[in-house]
C-alpha positions in Angstrom: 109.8 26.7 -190.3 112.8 28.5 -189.2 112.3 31.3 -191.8 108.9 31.9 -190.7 110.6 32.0 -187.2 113.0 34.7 -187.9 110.2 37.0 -189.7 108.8 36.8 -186.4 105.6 34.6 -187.4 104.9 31.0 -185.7 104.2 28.6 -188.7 101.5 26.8 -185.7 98.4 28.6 -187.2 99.4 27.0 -190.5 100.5 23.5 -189.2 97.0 23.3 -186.7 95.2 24.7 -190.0 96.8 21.4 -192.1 96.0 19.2 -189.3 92.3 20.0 -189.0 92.1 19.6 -193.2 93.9 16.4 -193.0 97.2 16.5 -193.7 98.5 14.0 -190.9 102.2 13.5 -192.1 104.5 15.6 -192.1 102.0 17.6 -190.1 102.2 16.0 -187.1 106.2 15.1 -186.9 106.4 19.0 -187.5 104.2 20.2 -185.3 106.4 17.9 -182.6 109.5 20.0 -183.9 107.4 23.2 -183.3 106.4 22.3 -180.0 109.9 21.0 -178.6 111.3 23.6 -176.5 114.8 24.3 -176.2 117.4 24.7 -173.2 116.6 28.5 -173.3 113.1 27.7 -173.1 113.6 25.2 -169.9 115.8 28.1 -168.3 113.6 31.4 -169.1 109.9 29.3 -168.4 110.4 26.2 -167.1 107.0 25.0 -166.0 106.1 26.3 -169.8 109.1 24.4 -171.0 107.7 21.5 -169.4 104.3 21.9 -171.1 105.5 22.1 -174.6 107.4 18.7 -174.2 104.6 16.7 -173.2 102.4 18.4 -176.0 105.7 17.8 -178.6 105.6 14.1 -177.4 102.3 13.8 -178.5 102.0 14.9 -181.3 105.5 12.8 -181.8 103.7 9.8 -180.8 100.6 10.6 -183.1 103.0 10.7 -186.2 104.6 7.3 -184.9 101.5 5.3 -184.9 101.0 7.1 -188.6 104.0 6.1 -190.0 106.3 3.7 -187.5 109.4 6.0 -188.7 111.8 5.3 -185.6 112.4 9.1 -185.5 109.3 10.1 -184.2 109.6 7.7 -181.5 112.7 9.0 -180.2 111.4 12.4 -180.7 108.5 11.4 -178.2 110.8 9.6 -175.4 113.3 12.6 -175.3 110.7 15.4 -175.0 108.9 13.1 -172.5 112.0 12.1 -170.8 113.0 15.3 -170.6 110.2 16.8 -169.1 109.3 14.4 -166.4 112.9 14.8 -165.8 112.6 18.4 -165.5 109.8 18.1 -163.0 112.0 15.3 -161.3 115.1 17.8 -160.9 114.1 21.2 -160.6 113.3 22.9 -157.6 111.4 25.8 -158.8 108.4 23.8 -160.2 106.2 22.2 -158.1 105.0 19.5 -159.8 101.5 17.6 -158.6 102.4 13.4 -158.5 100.5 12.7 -161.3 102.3 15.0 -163.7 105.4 13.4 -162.8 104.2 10.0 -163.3 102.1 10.6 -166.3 105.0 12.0 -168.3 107.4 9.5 -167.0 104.5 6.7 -168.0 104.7 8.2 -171.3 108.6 8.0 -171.8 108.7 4.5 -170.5 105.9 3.4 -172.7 108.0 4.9 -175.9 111.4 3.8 -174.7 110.2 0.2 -174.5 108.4 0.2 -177.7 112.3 1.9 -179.0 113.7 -1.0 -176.9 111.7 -3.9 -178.4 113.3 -2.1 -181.9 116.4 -2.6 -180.3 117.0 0.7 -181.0 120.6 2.3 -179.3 119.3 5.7 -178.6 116.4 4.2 -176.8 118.4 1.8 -174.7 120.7 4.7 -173.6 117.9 7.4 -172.7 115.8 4.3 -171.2 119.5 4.1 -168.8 119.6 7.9 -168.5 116.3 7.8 -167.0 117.1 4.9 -164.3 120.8 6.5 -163.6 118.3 9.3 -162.4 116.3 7.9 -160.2 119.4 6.2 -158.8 118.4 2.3 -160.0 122.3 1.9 -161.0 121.6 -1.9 -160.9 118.8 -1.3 -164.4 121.0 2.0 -165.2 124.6 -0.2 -166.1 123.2 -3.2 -168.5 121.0 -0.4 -170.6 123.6 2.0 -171.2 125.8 -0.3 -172.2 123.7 -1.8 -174.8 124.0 2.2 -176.0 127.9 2.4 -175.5 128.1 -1.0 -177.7 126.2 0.8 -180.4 128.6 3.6 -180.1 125.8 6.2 -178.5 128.1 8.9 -176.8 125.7 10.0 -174.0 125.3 6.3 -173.2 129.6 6.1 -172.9 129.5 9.5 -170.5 127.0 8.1 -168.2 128.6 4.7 -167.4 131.8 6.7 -167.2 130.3 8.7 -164.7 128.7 6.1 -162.9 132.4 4.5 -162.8 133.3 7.5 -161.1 
């Protein structure tokens, strides 16, 4: 994808096209990496950055039911997470309610599936997104199941929460 990229051409045409003939996997999981947007794209368009997540996050989730590779899930929760974040934080988009709550509905659903996995990443992002909304009480015992799995974002939060 990222040679098609720097020609200038978007390789969504062709992943859409193998979609609609079928191809599910890898189709799906890429078309999630497509749609992700970046920092750059958060900064320059953020209501659009916003908009790609959730889509990404779909199409994540899609390819999760299709294969249960622990990837895609984690794929889902952070675009999710970081778009209801987004909406949560910034001051330039107004958000309407139920964006906010369907996109963080959708990160909580796939952080707890990630959780039930016992999956570290999932336990730290799950504490990211309660350190957030200022529930320090749920935000301490999930990151630190992340810090004992050695997640380094998990570490930096209670470390800041210490502070």
């Amino acid at each position: 994808m990222k040679e098609a990229s720097s020609l200038g051409k978007t390789p969504l045409p062709f992943l859409e096209e193998a979609l609609q003939r079928g191809f599910l996997m890898p189709t799906l999981f890429n078309l999630g990496k497509a749609y992700s947007p970046g920092d750059r794209d958060y900064e320059a368009h953020p209501h659009r950055g916003v908009v790609r997540a959730e889509r990404a996050g779909d199409y994540f989730v899609q390819a999760y039911e299709q294969d249960a590779d622990i990837t895609s899930l984690m794929e889902a929760s952070r675009n999710y997470l970081q778009a209801y974040l987004m909406l949560r934080n910034n001051h330039f988009i107004v958000p309407t309610e139920d964006a906010r709550e369907r996109l963080r509905g959708k990160a909580l659903a796939a952080l707890k599936k990630g959780m039930a996995l016992d999956n570290a990443q999932a336990w730290s992002n799950y504490g990211v997104m309660l350190l957030e909304e200022r529930d320090f009480n749920g935000a301490r015992p999930a990151l630190q199941r992340g810090a004992e799995r050695k997640v380094a974002v998990a570490h930096y939060h209670l470390a800041r929460m210490a502070a």
